[in-house]
PADOMI-734968 format. One record per residue: residue in three letters; x, y, z of N, C-alpha, C in turn. Coordinates in steps of 0.2 Angstrom, whole numbers. Each point is the difference from the previous one (the first is absolute). Layout:
N
- code npx npy npz capx capy capz cpx cpy cpz
- ala X Y Z X Y Z X Y Z
...
***
This chain:
434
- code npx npy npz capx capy capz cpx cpy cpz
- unk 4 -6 0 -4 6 0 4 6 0
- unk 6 -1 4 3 7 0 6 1 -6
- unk 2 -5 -6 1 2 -6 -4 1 -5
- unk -8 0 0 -5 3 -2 0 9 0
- unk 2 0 6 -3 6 2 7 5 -2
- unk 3 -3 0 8 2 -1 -1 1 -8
- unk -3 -3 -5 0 -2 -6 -7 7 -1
- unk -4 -1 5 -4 5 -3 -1 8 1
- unk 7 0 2 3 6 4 5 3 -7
- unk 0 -6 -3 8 2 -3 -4 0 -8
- unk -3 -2 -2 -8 1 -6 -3 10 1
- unk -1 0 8 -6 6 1 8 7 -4
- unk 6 -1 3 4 4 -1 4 -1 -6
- unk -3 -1 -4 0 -3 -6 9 -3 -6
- unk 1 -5 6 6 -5 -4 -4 -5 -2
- unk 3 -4 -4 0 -2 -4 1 -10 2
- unk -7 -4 2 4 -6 6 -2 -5 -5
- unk 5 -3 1 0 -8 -3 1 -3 7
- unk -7 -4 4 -1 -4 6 2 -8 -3
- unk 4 -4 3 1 -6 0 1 -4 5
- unk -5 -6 -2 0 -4 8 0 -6 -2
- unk 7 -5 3 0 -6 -4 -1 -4 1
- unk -2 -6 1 -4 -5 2 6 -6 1
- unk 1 -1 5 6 -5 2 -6 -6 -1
- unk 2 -3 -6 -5 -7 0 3 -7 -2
- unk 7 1 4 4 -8 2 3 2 5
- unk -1 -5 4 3 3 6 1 -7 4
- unk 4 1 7 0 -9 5 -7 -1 1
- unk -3 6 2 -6 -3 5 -5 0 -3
- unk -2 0 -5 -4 -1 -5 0 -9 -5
- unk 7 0 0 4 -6 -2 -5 -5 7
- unk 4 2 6 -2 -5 4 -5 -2 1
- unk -5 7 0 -7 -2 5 -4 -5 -7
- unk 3 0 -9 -4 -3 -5 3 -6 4
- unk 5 -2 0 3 -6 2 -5 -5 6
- unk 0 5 4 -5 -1 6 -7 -3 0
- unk -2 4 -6 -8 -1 0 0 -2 -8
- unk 6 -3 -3 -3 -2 -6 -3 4 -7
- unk 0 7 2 -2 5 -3 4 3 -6
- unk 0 2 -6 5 1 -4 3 8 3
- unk 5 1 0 1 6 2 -3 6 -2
- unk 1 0 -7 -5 5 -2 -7 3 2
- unk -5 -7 2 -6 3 3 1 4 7
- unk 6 -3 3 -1 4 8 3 7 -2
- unk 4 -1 -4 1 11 -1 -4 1 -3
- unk -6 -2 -4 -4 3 -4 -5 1 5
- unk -1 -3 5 -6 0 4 3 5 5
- unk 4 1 2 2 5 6 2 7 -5
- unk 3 1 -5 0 6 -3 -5 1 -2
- unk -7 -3 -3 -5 1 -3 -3 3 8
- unk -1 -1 6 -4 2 5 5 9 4
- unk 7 -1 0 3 6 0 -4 5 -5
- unk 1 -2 -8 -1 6 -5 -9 0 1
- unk -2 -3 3 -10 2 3 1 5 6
- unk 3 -2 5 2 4 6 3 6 -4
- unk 4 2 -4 3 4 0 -5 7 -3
- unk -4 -3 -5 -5 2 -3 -5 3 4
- unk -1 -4 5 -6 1 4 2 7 4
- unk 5 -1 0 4 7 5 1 6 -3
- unk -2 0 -6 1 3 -4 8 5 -4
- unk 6 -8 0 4 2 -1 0 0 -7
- unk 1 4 -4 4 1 -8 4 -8 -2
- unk -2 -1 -7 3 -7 -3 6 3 -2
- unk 6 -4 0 8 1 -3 -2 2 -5
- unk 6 5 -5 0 0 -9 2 -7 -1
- unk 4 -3 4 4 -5 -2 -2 -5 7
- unk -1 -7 -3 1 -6 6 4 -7 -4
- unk 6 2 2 6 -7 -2 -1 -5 2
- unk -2 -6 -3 2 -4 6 6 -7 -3
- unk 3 0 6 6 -2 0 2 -6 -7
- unk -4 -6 1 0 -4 -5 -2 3 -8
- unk 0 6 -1 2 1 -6 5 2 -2
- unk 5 2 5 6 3 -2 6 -5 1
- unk -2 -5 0 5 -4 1 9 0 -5
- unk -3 2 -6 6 0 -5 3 6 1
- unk -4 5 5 6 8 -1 3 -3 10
- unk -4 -3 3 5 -2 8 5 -5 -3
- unk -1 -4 -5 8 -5 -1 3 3 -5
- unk 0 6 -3 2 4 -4 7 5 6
- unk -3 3 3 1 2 5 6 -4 6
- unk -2 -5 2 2 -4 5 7 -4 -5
- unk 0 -2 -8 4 2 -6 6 3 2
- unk -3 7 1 7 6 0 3 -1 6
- unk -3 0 7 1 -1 3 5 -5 2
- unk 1 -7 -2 3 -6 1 8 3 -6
- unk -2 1 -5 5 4 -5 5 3 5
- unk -2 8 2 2 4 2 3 -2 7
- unk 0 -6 4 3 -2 3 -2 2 7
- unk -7 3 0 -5 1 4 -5 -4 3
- unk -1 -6 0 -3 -5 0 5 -8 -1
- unk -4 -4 3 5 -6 -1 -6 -7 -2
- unk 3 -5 -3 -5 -6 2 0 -5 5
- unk -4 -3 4 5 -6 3 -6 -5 -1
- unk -1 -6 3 -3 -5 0 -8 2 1
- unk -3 1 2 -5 2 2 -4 6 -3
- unk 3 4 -3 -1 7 -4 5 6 -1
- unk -1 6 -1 3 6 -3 0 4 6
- unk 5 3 2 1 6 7 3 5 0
- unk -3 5 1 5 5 0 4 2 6
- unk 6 3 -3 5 0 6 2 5 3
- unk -2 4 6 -1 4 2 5 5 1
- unk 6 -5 2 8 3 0 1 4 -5
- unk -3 -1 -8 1 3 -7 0 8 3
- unk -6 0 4 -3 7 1 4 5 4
- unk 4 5 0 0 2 6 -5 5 4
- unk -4 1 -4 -7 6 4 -5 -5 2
- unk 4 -5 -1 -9 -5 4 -1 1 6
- unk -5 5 2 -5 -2 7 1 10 -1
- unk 1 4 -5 -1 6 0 -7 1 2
- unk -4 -3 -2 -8 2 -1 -2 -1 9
- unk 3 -5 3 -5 -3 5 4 4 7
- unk 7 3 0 6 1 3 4 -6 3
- unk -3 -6 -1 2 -6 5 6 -1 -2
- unk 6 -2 5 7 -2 0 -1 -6 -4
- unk 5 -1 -4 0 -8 -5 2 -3 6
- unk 6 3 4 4 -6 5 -5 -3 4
- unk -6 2 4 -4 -1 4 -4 -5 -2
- unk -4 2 -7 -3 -3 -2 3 -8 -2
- unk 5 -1 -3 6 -4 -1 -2 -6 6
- unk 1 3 4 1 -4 9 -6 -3 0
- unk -6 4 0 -8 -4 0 -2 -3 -3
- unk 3 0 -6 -5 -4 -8 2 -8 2
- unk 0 -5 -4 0 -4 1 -1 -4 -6
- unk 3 -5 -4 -3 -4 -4 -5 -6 1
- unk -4 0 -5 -4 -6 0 4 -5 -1
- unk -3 -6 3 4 -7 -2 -1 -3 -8
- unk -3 4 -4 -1 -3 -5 0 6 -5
- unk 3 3 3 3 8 -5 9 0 2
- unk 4 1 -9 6 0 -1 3 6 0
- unk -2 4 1 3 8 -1 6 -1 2
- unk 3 5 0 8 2 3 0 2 5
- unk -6 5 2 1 5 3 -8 2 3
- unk -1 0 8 -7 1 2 -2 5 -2
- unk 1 4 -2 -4 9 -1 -3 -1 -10
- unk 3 -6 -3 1 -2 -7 -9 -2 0
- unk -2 2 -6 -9 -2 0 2 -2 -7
- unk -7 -4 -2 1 -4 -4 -7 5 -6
- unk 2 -2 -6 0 3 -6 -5 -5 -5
- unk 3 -7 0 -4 -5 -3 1 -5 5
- unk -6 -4 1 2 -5 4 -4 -6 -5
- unk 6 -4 0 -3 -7 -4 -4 -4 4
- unk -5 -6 -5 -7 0 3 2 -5 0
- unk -2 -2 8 -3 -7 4 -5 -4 -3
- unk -3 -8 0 -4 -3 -3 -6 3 4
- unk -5 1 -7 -7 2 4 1 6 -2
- unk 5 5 -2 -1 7 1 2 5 -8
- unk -8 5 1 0 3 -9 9 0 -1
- unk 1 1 -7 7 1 -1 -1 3 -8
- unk 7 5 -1 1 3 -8 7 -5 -1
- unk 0 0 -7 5 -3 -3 4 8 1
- unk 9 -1 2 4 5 -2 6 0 -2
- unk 2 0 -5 4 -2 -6 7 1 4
- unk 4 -5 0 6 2 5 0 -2 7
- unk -5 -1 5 -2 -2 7 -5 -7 -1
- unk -2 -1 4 -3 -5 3 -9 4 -1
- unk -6 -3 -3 -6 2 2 -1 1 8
- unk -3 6 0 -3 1 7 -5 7 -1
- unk 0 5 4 -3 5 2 3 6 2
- unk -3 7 -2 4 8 3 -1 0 7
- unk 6 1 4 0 1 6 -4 8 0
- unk -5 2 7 -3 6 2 4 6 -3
- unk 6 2 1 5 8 1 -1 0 -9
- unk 4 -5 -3 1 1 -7 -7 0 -7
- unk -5 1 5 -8 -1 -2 0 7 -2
- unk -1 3 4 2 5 0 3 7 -1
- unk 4 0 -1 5 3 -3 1 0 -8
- unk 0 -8 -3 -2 -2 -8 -5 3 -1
- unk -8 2 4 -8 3 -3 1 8 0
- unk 5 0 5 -1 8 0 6 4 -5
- unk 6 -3 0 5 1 -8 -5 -1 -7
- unk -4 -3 -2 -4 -2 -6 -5 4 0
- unk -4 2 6 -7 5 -2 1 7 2
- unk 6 3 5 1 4 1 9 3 -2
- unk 5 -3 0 6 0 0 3 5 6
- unk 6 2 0 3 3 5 2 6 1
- unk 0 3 4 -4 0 8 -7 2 -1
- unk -3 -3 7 -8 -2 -1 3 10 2
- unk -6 4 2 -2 3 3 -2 1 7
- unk -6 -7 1 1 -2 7 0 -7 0
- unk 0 -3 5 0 -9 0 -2 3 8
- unk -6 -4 2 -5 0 7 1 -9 1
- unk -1 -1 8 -5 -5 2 -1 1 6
- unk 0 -4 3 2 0 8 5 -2 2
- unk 2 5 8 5 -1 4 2 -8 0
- unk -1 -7 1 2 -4 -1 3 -3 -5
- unk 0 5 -7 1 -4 -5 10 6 1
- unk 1 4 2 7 3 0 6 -4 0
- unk 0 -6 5 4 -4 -1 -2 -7 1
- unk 0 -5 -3 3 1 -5 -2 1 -9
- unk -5 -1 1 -4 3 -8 4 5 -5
- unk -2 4 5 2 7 -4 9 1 -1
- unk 3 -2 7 6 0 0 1 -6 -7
- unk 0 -4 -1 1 -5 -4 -2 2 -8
- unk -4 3 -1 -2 5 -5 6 4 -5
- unk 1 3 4 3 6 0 9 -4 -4
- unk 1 -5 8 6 -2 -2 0 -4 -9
- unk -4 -6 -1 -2 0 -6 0 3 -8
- unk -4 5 1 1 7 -5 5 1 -1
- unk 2 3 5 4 4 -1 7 -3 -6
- unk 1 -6 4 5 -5 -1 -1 -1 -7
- unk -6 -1 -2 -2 -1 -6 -2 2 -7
- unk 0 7 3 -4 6 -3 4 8 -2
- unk 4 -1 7 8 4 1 -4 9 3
- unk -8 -2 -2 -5 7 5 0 0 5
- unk -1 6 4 -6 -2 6 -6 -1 -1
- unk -5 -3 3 -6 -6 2 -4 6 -2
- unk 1 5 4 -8 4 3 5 7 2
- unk -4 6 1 2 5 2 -3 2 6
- unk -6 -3 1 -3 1 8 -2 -5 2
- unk -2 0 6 -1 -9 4 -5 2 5
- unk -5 -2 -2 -8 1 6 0 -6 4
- unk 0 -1 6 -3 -6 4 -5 0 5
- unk -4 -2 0 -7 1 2 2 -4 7
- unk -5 3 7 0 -5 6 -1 -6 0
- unk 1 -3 6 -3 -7 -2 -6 2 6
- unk -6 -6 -2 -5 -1 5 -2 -4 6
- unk -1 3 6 -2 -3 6 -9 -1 1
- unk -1 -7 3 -7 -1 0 -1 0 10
- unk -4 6 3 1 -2 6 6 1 2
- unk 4 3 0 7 0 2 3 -6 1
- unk 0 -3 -5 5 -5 -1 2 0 -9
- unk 5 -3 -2 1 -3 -6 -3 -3 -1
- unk -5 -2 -8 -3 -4 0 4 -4 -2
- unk -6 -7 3 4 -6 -3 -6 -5 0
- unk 0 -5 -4 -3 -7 0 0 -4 5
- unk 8 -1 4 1 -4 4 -5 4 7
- unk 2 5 1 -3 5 5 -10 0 -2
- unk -2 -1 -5 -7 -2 -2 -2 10 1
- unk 5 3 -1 -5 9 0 3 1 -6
- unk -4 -1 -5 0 4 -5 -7 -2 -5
- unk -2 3 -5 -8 0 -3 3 2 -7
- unk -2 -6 -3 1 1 -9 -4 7 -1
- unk 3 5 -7 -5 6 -1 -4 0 -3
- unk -2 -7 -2 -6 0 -4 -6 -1 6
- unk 2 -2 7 -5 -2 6 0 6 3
- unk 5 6 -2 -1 6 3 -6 3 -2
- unk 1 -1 -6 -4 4 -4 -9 -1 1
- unk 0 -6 -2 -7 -3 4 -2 5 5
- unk 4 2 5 -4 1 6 5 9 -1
- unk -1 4 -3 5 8 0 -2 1 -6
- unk -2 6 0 3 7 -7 4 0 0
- unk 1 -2 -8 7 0 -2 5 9 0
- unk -6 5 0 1 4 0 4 4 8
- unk -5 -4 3 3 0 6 9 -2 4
- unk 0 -8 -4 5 -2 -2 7 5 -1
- unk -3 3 -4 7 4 -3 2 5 3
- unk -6 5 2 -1 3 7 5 -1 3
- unk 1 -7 4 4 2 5 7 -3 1
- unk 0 -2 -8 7 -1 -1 3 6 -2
- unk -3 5 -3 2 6 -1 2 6 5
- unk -4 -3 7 3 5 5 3 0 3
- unk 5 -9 -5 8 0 7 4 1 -7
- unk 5 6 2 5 -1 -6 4 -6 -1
- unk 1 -1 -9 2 -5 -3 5 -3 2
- unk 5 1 3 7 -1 5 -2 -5 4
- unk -5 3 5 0 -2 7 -4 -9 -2
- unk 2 -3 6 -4 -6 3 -8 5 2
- unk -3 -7 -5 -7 3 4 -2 -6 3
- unk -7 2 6 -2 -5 6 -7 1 -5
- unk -4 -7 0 -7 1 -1 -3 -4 4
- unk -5 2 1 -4 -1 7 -9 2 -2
- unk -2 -4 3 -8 2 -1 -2 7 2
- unk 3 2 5 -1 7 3 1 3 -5
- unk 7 -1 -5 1 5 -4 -3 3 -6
- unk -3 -7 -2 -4 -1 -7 -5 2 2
- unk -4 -1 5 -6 4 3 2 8 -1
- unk 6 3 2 0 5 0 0 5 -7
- unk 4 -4 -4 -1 2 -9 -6 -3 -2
- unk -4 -2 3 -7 0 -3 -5 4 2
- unk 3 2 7 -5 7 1 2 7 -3
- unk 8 -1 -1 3 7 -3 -4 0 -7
- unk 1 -4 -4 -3 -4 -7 -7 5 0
- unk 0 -2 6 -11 0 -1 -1 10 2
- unk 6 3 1 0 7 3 0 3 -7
- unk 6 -2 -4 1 2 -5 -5 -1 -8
- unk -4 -4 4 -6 0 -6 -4 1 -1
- unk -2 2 7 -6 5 5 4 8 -4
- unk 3 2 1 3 5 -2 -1 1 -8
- unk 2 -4 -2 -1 -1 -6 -7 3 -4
- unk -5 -6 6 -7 3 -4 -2 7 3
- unk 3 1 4 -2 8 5 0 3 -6
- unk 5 1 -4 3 4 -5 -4 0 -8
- unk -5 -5 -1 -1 -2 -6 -3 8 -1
- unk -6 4 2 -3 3 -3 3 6 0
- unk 6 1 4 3 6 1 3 6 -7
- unk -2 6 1 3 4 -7 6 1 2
- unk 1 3 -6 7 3 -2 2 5 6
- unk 6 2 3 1 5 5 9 0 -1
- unk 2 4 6 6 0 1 4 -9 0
- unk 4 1 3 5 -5 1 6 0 2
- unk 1 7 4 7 0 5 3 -4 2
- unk -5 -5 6 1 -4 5 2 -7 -5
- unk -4 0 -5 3 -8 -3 6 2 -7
- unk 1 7 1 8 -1 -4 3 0 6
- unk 0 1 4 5 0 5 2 -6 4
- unk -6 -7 -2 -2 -6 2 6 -6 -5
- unk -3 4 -7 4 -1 -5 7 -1 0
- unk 1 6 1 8 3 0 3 -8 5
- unk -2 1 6 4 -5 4 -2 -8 -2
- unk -6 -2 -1 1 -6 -5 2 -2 -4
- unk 0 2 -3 8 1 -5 6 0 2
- unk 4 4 4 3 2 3 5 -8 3
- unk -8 0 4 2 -9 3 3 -4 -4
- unk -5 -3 -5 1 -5 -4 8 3 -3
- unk 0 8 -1 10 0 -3 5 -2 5
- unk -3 -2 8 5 -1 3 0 -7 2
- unk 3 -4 -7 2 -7 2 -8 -2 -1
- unk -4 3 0 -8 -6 -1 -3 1 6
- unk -1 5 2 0 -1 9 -9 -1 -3
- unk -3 -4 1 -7 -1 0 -3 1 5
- unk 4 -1 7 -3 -1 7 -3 8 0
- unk 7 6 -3 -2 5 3 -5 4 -5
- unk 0 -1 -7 -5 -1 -5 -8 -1 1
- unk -2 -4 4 -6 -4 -1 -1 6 7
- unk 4 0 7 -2 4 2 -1 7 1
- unk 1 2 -5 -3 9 -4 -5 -2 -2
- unk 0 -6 -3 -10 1 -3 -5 -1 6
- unk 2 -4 6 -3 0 6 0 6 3
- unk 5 5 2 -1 7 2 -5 4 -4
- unk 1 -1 -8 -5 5 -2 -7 -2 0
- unk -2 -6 -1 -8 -4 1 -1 3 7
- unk 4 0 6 -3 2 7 -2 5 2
- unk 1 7 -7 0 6 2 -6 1 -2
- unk -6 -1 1 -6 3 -3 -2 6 -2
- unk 4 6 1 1 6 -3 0 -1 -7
- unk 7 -4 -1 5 0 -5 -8 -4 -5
- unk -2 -7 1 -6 0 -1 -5 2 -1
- unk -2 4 0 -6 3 0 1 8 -5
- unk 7 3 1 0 3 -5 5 1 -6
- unk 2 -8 1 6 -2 -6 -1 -5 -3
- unk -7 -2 2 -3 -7 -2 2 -3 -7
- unk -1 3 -5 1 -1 -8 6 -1 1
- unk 6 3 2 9 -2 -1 1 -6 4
- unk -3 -1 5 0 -4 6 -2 -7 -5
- unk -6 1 -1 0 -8 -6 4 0 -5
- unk 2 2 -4 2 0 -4 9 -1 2
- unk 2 3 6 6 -5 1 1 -5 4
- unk -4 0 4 -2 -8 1 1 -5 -5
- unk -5 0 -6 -1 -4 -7 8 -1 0
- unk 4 7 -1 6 -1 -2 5 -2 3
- unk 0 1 7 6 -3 4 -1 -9 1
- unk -6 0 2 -2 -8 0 1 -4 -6
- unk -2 4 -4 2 -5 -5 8 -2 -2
- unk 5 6 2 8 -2 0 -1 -6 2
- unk -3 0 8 0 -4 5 -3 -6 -2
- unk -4 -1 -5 -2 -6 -3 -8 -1 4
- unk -1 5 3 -7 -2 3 -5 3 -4
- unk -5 -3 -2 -5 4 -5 -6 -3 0
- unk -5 4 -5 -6 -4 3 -5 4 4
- unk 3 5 3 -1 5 7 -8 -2 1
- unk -5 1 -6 -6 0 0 -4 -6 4
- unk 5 -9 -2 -2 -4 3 1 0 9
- unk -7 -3 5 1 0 3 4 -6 4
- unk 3 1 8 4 -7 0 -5 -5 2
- unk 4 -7 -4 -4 -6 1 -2 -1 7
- unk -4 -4 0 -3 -2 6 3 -6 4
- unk 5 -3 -6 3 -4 1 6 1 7
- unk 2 6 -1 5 3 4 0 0 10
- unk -2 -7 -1 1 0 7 5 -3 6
- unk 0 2 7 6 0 3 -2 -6 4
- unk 5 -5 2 -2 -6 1 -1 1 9
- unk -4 -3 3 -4 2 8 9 -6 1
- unk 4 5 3 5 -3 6 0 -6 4
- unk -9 -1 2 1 -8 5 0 -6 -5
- unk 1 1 -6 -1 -5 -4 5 -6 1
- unk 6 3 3 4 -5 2 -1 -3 5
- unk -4 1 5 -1 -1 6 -5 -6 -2
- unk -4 1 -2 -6 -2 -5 2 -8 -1
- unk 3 2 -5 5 -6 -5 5 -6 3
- unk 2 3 4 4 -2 5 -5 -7 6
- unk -5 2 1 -3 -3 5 -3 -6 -4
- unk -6 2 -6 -3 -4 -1 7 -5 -6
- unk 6 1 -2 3 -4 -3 7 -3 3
- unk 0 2 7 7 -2 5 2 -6 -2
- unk -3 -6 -1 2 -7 0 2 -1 -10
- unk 0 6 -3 3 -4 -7 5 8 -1
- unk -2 6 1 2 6 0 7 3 5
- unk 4 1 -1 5 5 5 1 5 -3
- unk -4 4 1 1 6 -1 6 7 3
- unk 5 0 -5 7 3 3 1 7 -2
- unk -7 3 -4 3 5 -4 -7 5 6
- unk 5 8 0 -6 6 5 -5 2 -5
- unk 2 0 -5 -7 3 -5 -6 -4 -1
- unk -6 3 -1 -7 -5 -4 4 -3 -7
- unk 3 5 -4 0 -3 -8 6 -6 3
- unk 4 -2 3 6 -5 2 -4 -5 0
- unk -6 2 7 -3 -7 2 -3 -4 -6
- unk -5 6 -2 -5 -3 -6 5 -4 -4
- unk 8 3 -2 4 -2 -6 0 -8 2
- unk 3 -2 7 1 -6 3 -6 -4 0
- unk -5 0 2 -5 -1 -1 -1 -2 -8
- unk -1 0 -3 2 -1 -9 6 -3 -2
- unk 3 0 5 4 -4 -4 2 -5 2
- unk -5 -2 6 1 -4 4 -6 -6 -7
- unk -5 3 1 -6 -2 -4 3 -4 -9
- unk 6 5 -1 1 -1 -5 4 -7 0
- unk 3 -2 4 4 -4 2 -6 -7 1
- unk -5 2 3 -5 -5 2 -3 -4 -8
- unk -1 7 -1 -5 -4 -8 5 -3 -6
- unk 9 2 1 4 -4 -1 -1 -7 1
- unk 0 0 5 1 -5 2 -6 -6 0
- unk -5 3 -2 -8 -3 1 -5 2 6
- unk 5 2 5 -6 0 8 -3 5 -3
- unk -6 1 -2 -5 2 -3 -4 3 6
- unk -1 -4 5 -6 3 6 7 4 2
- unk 5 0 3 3 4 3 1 8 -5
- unk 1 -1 -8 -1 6 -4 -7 5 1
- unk -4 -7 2 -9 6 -1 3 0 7
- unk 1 -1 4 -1 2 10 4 7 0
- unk 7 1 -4 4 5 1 -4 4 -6
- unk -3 0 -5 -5 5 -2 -5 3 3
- unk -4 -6 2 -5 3 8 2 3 3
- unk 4 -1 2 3 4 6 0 9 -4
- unk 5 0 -5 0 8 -3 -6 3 -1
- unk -5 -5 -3 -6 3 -2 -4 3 9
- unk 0 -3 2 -3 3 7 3 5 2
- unk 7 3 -1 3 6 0 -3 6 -8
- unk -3 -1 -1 -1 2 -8 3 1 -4
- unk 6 -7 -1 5 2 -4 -1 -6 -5
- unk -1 1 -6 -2 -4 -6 6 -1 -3
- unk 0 -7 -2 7 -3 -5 -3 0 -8
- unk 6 2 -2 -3 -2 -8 7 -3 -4
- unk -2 -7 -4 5 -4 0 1 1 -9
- unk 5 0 -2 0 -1 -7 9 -1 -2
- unk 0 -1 -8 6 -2 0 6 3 1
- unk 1 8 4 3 4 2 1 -4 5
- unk -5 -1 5 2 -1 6 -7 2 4
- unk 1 1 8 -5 2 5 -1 8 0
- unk -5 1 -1 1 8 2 -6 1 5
- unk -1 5 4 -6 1 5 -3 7 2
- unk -5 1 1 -1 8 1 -5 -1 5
- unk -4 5 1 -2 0 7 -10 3 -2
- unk -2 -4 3 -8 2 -3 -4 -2 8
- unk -4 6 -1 -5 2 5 -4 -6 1
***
């Protein structure tokens, strides 16, 4: 969401964007989980990016110009990985193609991390040949069972991650990107790995600027699977405006960690519902001055040039909606830069009202869940959505398995919470009905 908004900030000031989003669609754990469930790989990235690009939509994020996905670039990654091994950049050994990190001497400029340190904590796989622990692999030749490209000179196998991309982005954009974005966890080693690649291959710099988005906390914790606090976005959605949604990712700047918490999305759904009470305050209002909303202006703006501050952005439009002065005799500039600031912001629509779906989930739920399900249920997570997650996947595990009365017992149970399951080939998702 927040390279959206970044994209549609850099569209409103009129340059010129080629957006590109590339679809990692060979990967380990796509490999495994087909292996696992007998699934070809292909349908589980199709079925999991096909619900991403619904979520994404529904949020109303803008489609890429460009969506690469990896498997068809394979002849410019072994083109690449080619020069690489040539120019003495790259090595082969038993098991696949590596790059050698020693070649580099600016490796870890992007992330600041010491190579010697790093050096000291990597560690080789027992079934990885590299040289050298900090070396990542480029091609890795393919295991029985596992997709593979023929590659003239090596061993059939697969593009290792880092080389994925760096080949899509030399072919659709060439060097230096302008910007290259993702998240904070992808800086080292992703990015860093990137960079060394290119360069080595390319003789460019990568990119001329580097955006890194925070990463997210559910409930003050990390999410995690293991931990059972986390909620697919397509289950979010069921039960939130998406509009709201974005709201309140908007109001932590892009940098920081953000916490999400029921309180808080409760809270961007009543900010949500202020600003579109405002909105229609304004519909029949005439033409007048507009002091107050160029001066609203000026610093929204303002914000967004400093670094994308969105948090301090979004909060100019709340101090002007609060003024009712400014409202009542600035009503016509007031709508009309709402329309416009929102929409930088991706929120739009002002006229719909919010879903009624947008409910907050009642806190005893856990308490609830806990008692009537303690003998199949341990519920370890402090949130409702943790519990409900566990719960479901507890269930999913049952209908796995066949215990069928145990699956309808554990959806009993949610239903009498009012929380409704809906099952499809995505997976479980739930929303909350009166």
């Amino acid at each position: 969401m927040f390279f959206d908004v970044l994209r549609r900030y850099l569209l409103r000031l009129g340059y010129d964007v080629t957006f590109v989003q590339n679809v990692t669609d060979i990967d380990d754990r796509s490999i495994r989980v087909a292996q696992e469930t007998g699934e070809d790989y292909r349908s589980i990235v199709k079925r999991n990016y096909d619900s991403f690009r619904d979520s994404m939509k529904r949020l109303g994020v803008l489609p890429p110009d460009v969506e690469p996905y990896a498997t068809a670039y394979v002849p410019e990654i072994q083109e690449m990985i080619r020069k690489l091994v040539a120019d003495g950049y790259a090595y082969a050994t038993d098991d696949g193609v590596y790059f050698s990190v020693k070649r580099d001497p600016d490796y870890g400029k992007l992330s600041h991390k010491n190579i010697d340190e790093l050096r000291i904590g990597a560690r080789i796989e027992e079934n990885e040949h590299k040289r050298d622990p900090l070396d990542f692999a480029l091609w890795k030749y393919a295991k029985p069972g596992e997709p593979e490209w023929e590659f003239a000179g090596f061993a059939p196998g697969r593009p290792g991650w880092h080389i994925e991309c760096s080949a899509m982005a030399h072919a659709i954009l060439g060097e230096p990107l302008d910007i290259h974005g993702g998240g904070f966890d992808l800086v080292f080693p992703h990015h860093e790995n990137e960079i060394a690649q290119t360069e080595a291959a390319i003789g460019k710099p990568l990119a001329r600027h580097w955006v890194h988005g925070g990463l997210l906390n559910f409930e003050n914790k990390k999410m995690s699977k293991s931990l059972g606090n986390y909620e697919p976005l397509h289950a979010m959605l069921e039960r939130y405006d998406p509009r709201a949604i974005r709201l309140l990712f908007l109001q932590t700047g892009y940098r920081k960690p953000m916490n999400f918490t029921e309180e808080s999305i409760a809270g961007a759904t009543s900010g949500l519902g202020r600003l579109i009470k405002a909105y229609a305050a304004t519909a029949s209002a005439p033409a007048g001055p507009s002091e107050r909303v160029d001066a609203a202006r000026a610093k929204f703006f303002a914000a967004l040039d400093d670094d994308m501050n969105t948090a301090a952005a979004v909060g100019v439009l709340f101090e002007l909606i609060e003024n009712g002065r400014t409202l009542e005799i600035e009503g016509a500039a007031v709508r009309a830069f709402l329309r416009e600031a929102l929409s930088i912001c991706g929120i739009e629509d002002l006229e719909r009202p919010i879903a009624a779906k947008a409910t907050v989930l009642d806190e005893g739920v856990v308490a609830r869940l806990s008692e009537a399900l303690a003998d199949v249920v341990r519920l370890n997570g402090d949130s409702p959505q943790s519990a409900i997650e566990q719960v479901i996947a507890v269930r999913n595990e049952a209908r796995k398995s066949k215990n069928f009365g145990l699956a309808d017992r554990l959806r009993d149970a949610l239903a009498e919470q009012h929380i409704v399951l809906r099952d499809s080939r995505d997976g479980t998702s739930w929303s909350i009905e009166s």
